[in-house]
Predicted model as a PDB file, atoms N, CA, C, CB and O in Angstrom, pLDDT in the B-factor column:
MODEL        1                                                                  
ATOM      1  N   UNK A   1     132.721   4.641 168.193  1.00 54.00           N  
ATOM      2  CA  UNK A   1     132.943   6.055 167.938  1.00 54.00           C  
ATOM      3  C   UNK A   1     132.383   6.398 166.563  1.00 54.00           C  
ATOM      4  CB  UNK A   1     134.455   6.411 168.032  1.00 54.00           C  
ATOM      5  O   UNK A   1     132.309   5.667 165.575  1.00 54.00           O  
ATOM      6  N   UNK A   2     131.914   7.968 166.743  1.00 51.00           N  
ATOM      7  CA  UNK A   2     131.006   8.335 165.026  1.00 51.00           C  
ATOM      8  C   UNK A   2     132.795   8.824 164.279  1.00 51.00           C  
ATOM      9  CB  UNK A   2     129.194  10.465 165.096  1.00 51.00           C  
ATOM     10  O   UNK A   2     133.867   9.232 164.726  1.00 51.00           O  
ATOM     11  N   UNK A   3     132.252   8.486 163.032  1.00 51.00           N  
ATOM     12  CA  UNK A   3     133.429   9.113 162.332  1.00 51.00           C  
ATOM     13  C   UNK A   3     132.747  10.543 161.819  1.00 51.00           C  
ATOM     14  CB  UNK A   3     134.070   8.067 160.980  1.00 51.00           C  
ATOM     15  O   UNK A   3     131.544  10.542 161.558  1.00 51.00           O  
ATOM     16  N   UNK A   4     133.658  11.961 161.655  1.00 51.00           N  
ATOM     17  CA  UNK A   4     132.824  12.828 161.104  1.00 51.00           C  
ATOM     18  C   UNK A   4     132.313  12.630 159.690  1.00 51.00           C  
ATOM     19  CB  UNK A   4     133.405  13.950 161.201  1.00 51.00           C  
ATOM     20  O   UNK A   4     132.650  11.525 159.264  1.00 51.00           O  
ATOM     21  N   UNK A   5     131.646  13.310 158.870  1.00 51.00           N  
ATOM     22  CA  UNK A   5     131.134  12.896 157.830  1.00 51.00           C  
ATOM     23  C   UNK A   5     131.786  13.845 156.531  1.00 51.00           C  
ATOM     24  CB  UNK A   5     129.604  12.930 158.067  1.00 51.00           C  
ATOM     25  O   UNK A   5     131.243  13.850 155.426  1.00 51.00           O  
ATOM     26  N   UNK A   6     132.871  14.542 156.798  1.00 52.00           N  
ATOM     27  CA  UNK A   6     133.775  14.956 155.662  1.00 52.00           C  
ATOM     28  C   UNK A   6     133.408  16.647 156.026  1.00 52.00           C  
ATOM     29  CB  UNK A   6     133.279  14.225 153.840  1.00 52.00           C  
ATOM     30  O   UNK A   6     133.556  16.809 157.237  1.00 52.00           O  
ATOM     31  N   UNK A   7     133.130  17.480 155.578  1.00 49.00           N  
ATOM     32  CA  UNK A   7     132.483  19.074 155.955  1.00 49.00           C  
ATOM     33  C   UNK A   7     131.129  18.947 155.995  1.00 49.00           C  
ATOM     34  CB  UNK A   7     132.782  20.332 154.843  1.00 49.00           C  
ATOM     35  O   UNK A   7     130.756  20.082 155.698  1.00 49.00           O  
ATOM     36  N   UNK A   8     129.898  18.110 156.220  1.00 51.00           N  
ATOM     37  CA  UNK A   8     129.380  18.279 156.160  1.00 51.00           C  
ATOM     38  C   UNK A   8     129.079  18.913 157.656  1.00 51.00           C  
ATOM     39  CB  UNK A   8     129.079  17.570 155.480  1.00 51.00           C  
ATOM     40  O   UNK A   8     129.414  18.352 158.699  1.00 51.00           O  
ATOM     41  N   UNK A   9     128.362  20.230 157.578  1.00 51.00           N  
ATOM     42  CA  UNK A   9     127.960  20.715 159.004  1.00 51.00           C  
ATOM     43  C   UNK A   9     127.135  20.163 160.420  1.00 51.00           C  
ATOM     44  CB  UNK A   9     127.320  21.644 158.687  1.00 51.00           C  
ATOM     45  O   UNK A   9     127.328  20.256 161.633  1.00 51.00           O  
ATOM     46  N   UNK A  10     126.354  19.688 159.746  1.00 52.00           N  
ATOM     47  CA  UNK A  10     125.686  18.566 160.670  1.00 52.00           C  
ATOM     48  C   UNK A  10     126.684  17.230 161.396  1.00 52.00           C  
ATOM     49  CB  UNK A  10     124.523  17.830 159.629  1.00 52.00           C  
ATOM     50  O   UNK A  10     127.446  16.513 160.748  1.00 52.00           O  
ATOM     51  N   UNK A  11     126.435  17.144 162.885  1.00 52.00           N  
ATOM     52  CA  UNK A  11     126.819  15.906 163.194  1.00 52.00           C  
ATOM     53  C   UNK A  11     126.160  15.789 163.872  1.00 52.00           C  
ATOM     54  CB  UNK A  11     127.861  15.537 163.504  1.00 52.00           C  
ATOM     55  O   UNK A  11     125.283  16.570 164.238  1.00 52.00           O  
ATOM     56  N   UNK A  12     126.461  14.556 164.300  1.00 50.00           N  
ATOM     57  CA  UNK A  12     125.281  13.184 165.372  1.00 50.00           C  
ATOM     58  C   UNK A  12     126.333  13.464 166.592  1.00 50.00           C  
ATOM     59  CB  UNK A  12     125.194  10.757 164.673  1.00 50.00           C  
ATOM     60  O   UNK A  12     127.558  13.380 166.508  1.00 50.00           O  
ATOM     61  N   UNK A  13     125.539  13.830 167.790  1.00 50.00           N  
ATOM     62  CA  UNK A  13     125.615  13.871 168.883  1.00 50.00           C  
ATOM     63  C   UNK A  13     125.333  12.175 169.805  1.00 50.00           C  
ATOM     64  CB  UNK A  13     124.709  15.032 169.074  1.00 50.00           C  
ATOM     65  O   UNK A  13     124.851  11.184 169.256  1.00 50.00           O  
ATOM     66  N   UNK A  14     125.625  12.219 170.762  1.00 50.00           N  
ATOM     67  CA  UNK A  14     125.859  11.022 171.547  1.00 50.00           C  
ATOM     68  C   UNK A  14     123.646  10.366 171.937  1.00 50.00           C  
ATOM     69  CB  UNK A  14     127.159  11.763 173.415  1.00 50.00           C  
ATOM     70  O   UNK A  14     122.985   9.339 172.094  1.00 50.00           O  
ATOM     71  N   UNK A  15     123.457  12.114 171.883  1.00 52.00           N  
ATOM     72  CA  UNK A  15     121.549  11.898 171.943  1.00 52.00           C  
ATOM     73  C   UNK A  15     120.822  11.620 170.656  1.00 52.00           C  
ATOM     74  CB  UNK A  15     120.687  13.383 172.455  1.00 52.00           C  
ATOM     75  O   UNK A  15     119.626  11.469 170.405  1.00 52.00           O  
ATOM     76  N   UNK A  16     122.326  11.590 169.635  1.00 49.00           N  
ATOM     77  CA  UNK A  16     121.248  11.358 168.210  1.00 49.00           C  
ATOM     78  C   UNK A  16     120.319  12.780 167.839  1.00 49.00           C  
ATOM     79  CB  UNK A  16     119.906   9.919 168.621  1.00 49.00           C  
ATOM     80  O   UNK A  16     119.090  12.732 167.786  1.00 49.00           O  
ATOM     81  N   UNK A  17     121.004  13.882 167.624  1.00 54.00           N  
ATOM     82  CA  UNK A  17     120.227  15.536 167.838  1.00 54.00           C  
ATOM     83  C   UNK A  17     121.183  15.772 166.889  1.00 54.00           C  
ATOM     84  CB  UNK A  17     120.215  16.658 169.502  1.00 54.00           C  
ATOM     85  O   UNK A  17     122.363  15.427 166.957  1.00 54.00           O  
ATOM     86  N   UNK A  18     120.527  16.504 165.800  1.00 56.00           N  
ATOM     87  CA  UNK A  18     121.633  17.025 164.732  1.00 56.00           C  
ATOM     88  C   UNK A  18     121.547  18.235 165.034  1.00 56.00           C  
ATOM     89  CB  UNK A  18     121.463  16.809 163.158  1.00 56.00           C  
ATOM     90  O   UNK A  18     120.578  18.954 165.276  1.00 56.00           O  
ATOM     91  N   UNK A  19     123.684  18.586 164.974  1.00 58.00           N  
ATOM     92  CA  UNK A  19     123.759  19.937 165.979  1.00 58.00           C  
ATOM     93  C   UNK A  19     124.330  20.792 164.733  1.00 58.00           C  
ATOM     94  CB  UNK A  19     124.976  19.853 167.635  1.00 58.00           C  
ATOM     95  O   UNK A  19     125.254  20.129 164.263  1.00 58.00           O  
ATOM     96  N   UNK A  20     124.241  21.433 164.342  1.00 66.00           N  
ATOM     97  CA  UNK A  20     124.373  22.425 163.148  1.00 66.00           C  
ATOM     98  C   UNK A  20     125.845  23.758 163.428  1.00 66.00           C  
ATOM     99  CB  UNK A  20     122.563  23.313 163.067  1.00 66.00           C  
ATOM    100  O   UNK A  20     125.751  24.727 164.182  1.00 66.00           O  
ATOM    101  N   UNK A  21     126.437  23.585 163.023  1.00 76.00           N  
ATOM    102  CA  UNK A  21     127.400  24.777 162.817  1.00 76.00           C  
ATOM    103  C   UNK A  21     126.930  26.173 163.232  1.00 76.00           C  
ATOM    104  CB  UNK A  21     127.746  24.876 161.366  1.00 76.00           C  
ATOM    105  O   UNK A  21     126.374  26.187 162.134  1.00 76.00           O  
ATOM    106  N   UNK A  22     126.687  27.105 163.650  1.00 81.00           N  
ATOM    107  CA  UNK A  22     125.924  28.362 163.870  1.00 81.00           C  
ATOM    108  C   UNK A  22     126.525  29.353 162.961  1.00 81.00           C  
ATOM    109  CB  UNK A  22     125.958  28.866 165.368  1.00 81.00           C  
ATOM    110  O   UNK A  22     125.881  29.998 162.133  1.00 81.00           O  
ATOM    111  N   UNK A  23     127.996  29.454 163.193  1.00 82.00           N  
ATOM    112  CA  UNK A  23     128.599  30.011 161.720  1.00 82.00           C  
ATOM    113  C   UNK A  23     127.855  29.879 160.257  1.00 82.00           C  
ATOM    114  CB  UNK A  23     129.932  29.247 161.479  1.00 82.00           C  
ATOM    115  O   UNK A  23     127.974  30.825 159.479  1.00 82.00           O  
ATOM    116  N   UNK A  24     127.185  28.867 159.916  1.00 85.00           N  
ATOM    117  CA  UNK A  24     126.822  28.470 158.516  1.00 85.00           C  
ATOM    118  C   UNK A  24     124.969  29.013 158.813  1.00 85.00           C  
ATOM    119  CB  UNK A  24     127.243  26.377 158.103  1.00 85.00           C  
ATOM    120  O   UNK A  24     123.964  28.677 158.186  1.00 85.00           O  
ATOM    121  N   UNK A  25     125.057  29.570 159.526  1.00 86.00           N  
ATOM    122  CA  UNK A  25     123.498  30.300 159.569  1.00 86.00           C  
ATOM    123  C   UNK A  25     122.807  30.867 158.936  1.00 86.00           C  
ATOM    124  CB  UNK A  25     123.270  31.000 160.157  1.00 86.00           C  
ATOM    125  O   UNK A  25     123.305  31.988 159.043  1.00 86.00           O  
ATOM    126  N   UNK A  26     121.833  31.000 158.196  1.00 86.00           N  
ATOM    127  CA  UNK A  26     121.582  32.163 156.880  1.00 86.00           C  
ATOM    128  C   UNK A  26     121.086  33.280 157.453  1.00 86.00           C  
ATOM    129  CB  UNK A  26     120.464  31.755 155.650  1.00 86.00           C  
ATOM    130  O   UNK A  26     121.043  34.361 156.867  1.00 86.00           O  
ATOM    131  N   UNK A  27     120.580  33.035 158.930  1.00 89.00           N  
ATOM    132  CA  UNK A  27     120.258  34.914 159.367  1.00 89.00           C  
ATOM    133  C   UNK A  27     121.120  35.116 160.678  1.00 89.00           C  
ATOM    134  CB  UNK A  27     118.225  35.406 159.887  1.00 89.00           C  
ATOM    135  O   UNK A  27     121.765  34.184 161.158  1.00 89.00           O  
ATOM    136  N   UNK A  28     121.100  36.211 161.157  1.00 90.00           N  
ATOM    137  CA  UNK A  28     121.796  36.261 162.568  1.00 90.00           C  
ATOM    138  C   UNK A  28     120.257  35.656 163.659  1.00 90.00           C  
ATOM    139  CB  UNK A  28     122.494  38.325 162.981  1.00 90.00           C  
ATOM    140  O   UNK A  28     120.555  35.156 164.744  1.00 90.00           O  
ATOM    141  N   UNK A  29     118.993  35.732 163.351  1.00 92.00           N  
ATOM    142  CA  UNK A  29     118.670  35.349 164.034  1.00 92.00           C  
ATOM    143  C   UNK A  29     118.157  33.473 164.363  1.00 92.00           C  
ATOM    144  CB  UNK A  29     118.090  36.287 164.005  1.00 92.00           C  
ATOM    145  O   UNK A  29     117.378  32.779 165.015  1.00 92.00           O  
ATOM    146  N   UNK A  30     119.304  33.409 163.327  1.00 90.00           N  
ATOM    147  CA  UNK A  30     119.157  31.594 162.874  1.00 90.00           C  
ATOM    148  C   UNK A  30     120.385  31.304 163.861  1.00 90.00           C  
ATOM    149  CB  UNK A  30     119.529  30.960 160.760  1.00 90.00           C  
ATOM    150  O   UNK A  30     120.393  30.299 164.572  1.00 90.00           O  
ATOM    151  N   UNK A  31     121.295  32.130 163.862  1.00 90.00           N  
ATOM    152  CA  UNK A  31     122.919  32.025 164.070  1.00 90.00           C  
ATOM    153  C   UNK A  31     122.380  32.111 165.558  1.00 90.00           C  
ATOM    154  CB  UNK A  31     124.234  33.393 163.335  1.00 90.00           C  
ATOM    155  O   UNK A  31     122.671  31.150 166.269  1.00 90.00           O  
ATOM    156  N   UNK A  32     121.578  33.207 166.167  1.00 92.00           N  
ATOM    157  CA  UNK A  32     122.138  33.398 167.524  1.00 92.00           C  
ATOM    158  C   UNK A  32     120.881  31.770 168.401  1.00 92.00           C  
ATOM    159  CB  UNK A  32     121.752  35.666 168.211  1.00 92.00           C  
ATOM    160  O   UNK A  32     120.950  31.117 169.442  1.00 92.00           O  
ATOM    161  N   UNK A  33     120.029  31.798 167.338  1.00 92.00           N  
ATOM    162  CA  UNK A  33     119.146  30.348 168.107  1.00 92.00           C  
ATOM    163  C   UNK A  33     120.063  28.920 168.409  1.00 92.00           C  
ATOM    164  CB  UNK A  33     117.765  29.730 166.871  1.00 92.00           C  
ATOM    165  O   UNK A  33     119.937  28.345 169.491  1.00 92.00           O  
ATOM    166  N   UNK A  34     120.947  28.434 167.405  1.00 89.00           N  
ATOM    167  CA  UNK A  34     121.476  27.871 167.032  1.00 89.00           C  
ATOM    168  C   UNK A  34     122.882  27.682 168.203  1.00 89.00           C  
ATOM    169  CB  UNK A  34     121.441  28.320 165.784  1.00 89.00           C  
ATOM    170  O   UNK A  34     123.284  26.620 168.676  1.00 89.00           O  
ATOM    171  N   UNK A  35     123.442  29.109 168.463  1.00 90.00           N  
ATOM    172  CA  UNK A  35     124.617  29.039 169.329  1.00 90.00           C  
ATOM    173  C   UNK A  35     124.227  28.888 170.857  1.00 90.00           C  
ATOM    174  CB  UNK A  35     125.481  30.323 169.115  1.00 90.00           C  
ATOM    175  O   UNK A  35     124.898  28.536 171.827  1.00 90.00           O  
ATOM    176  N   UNK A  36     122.545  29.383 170.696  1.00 92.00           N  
ATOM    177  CA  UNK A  36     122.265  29.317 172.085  1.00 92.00           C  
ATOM    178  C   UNK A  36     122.049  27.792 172.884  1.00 92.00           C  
ATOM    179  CB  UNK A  36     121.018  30.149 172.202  1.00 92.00           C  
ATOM    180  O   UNK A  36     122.071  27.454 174.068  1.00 92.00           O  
ATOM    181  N   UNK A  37     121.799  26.964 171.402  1.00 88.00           N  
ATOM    182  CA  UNK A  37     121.458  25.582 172.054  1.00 88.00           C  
ATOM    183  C   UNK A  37     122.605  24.997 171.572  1.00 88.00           C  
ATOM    184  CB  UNK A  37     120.035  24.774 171.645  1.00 88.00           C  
ATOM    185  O   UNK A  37     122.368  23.817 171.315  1.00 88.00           O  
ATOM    186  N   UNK A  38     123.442  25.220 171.398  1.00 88.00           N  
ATOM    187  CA  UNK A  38     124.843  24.235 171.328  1.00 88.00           C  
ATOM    188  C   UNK A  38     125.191  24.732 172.587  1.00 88.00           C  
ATOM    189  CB  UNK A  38     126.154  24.448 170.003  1.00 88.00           C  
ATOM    190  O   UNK A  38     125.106  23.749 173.323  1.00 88.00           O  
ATOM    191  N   UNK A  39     125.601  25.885 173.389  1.00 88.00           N  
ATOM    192  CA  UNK A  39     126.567  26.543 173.909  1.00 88.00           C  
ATOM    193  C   UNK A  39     125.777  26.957 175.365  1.00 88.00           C  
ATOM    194  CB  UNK A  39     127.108  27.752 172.880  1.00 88.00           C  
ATOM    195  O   UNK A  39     126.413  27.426 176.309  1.00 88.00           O  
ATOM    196  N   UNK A  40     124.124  26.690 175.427  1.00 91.00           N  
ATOM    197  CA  UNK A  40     123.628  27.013 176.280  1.00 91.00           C  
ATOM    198  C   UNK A  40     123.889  28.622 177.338  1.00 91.00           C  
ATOM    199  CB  UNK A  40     123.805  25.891 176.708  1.00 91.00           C  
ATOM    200  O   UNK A  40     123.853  28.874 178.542  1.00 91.00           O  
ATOM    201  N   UNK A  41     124.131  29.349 176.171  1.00 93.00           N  
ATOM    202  CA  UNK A  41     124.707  31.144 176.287  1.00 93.00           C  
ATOM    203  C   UNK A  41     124.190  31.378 175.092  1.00 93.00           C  
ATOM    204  CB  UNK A  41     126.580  31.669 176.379  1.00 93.00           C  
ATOM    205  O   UNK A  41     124.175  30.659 174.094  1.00 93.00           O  
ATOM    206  N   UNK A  42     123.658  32.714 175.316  1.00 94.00           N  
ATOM    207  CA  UNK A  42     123.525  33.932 174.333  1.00 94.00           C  
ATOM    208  C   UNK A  42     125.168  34.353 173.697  1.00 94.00           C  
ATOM    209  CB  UNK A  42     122.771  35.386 175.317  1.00 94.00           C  
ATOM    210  O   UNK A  42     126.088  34.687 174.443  1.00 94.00           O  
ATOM    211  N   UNK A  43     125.273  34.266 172.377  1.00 93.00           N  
ATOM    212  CA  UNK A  43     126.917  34.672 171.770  1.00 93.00           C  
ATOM    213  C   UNK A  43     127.096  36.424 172.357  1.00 93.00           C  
ATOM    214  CB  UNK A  43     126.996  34.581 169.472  1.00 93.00           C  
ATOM    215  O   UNK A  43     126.368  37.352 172.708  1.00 93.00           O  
ATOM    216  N   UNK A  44     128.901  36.055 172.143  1.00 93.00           N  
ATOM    217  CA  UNK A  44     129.214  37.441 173.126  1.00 93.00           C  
ATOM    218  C   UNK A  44     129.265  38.327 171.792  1.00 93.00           C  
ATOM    219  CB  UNK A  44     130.950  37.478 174.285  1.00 93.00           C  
ATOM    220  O   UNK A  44     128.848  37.964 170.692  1.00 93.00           O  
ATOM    221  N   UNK A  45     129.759  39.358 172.049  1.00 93.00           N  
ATOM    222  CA  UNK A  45     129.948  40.688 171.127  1.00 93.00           C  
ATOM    223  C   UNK A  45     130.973  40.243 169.569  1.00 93.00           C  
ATOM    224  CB  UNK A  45     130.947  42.064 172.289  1.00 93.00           C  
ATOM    225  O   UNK A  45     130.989  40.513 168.368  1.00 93.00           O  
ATOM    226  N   UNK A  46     131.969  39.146 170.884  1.00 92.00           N  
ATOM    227  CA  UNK A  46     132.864  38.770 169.506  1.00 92.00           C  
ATOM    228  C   UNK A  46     132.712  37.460 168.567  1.00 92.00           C  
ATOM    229  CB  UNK A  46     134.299  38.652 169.947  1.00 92.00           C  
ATOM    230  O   UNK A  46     133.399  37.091 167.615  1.00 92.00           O  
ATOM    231  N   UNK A  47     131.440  36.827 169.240  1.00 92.00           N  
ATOM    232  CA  UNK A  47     131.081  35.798 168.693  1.00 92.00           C  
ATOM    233  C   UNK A  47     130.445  36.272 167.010  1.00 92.00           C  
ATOM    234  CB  UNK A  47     130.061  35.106 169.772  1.00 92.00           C  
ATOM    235  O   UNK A  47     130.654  35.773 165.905  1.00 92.00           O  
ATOM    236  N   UNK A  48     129.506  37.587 167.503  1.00 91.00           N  
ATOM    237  CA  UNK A  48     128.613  38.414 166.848  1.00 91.00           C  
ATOM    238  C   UNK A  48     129.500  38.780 165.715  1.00 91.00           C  
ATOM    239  CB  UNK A  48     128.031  39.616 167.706  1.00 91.00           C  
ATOM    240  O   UNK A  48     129.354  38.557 164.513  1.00 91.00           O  
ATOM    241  N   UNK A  49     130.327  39.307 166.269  1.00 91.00           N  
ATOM    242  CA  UNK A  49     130.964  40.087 164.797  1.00 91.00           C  
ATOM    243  C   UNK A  49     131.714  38.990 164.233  1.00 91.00           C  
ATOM    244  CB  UNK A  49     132.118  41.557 165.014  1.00 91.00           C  
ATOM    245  O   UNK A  49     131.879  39.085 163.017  1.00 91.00           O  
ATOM    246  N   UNK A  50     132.186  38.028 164.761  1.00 90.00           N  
ATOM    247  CA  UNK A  50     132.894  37.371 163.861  1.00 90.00           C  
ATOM    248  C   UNK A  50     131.738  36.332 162.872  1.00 90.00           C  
ATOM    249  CB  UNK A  50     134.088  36.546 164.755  1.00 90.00           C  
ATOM    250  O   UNK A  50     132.137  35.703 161.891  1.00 90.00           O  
ATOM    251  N   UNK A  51     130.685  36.316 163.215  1.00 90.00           N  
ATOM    252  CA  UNK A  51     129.569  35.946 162.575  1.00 90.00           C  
ATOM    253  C   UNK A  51     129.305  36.998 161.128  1.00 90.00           C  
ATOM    254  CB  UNK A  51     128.373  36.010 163.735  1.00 90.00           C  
ATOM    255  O   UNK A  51     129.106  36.556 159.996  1.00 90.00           O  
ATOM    256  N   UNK A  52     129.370  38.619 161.543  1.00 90.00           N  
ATOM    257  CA  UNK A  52     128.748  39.516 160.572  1.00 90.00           C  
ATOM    258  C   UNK A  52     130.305  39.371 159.367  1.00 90.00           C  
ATOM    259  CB  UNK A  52     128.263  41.421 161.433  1.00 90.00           C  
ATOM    260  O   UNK A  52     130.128  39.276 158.152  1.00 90.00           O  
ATOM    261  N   UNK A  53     131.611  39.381 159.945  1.00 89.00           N  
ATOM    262  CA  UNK A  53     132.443  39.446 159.263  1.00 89.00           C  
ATOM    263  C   UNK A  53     132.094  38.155 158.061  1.00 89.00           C  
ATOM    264  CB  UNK A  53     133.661  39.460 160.137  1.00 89.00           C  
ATOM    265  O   UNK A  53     132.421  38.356 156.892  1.00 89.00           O  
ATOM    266  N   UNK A  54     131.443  36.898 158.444  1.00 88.00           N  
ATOM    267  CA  UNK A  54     131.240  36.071 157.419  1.00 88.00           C  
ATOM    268  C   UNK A  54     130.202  36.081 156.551  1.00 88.00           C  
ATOM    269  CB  UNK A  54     131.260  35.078 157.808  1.00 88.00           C  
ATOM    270  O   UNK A  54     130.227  35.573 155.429  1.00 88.00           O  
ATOM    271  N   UNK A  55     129.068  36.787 157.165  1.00 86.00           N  
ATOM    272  CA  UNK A  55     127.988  37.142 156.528  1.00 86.00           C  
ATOM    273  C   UNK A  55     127.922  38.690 156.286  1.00 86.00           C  
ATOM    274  CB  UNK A  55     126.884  36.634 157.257  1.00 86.00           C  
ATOM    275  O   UNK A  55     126.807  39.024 156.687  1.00 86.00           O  
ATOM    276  N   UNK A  56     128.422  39.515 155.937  1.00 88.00           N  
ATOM    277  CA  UNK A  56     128.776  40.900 155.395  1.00 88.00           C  
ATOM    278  C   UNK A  56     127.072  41.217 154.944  1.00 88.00           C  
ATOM    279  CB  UNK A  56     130.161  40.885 153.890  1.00 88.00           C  
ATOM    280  O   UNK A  56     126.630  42.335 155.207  1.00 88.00           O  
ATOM    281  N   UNK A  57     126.146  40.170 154.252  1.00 86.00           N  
ATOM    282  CA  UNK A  57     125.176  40.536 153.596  1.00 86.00           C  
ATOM    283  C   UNK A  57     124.637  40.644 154.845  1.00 86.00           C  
ATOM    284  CB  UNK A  57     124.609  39.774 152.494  1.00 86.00           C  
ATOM    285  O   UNK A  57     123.907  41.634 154.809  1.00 86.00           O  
ATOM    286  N   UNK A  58     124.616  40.275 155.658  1.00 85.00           N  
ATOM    287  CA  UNK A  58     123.552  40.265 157.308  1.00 85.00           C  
ATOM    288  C   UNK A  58     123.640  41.280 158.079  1.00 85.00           C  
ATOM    289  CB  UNK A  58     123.881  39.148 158.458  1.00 85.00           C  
ATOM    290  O   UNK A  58     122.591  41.590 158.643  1.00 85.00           O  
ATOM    291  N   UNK A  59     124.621  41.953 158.309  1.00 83.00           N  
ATOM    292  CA  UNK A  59     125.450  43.183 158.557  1.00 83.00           C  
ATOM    293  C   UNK A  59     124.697  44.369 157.702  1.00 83.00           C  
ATOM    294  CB  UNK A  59     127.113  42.936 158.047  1.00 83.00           C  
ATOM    295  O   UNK A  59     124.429  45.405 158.311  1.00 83.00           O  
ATOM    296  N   UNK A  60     124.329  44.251 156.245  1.00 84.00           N  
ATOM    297  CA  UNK A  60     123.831  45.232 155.450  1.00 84.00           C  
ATOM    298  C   UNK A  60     122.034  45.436 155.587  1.00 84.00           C  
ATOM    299  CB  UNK A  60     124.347  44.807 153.956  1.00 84.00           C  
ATOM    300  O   UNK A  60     121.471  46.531 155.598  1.00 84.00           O  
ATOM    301  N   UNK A  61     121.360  44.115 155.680  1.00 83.00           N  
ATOM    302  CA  UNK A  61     120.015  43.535 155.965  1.00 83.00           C  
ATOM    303  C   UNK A  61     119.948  44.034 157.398  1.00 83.00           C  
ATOM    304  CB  UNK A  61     119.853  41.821 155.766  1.00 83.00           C  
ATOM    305  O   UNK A  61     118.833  44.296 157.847  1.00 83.00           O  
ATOM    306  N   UNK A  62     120.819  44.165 158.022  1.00 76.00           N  
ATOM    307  CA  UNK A  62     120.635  44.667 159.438  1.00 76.00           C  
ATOM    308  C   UNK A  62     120.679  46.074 159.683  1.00 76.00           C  
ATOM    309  CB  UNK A  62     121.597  44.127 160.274  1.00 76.00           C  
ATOM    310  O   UNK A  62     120.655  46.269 160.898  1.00 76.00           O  
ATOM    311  N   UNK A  63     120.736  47.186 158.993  1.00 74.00           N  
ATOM    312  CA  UNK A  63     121.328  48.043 158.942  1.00 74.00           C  
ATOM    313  C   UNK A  63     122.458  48.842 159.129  1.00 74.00           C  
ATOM    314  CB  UNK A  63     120.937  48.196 159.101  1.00 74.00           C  
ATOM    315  O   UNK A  63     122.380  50.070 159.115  1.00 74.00           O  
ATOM    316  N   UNK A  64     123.691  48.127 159.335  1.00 64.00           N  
ATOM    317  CA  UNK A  64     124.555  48.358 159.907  1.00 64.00           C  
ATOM    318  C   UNK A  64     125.242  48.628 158.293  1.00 64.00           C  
ATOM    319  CB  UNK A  64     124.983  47.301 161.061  1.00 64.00           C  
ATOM    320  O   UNK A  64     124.813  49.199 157.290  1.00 64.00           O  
ATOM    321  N   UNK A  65     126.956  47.657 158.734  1.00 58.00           N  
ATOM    322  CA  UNK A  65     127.450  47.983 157.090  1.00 58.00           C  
ATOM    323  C   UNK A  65     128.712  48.713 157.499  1.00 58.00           C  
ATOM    324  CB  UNK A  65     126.273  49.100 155.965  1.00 58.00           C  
ATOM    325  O   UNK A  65     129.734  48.131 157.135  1.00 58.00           O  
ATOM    326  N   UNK A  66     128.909  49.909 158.203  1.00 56.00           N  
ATOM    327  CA  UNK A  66     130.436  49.703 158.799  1.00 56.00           C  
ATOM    328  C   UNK A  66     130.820  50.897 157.842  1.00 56.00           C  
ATOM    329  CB  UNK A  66     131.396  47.956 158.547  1.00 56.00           C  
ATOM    330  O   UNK A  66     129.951  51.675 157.448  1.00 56.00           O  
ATOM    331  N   UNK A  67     132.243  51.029 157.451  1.00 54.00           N  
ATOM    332  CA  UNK A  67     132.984  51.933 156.683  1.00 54.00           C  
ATOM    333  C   UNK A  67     132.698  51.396 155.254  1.00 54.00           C  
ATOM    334  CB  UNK A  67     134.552  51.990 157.102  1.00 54.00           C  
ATOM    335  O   UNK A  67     132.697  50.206 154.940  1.00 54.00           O  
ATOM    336  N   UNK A  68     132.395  52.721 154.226  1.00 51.00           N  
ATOM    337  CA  UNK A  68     132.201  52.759 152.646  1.00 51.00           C  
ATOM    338  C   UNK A  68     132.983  53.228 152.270  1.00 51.00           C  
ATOM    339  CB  UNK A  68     131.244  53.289 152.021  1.00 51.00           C  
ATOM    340  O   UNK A  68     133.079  53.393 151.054  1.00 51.00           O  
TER     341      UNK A  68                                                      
ENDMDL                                                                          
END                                                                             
């Protein structure tokens, strides 16, 4: 058995494929590539926002941004 490696985001899969966190994404369009090949689905609406809620700056770069 792998032991995890402390927070680091990356882990080793059983194919030896380093599978990356999608949460820790630096764009949404890093985030939604990322969830699509862990999860083999496009993320739902609430996957999405709970993504923009962590990245607030991605949300603004996107034009969005919400209540001022």
């Amino acid at each position: 058995m792998i032991k995890p490696r402390g927070n680091d985001p990356a882990q080793r899969t059983l194919l030896n494929f380093d599978v990356v966190d999608p949460f820790r994404a630096a764009t949404i369009e890093g985030f939604k590539d990322q969830f699509k090949r862990l999860n083999g689905r496009n993320p739902s609406a609430v996957e999405l926002s709970t993504y923009y809620r962590q990245h607030p700056h991605e949300l603004a770069r996107r034009g969005g941004g919400g209540k001022r």
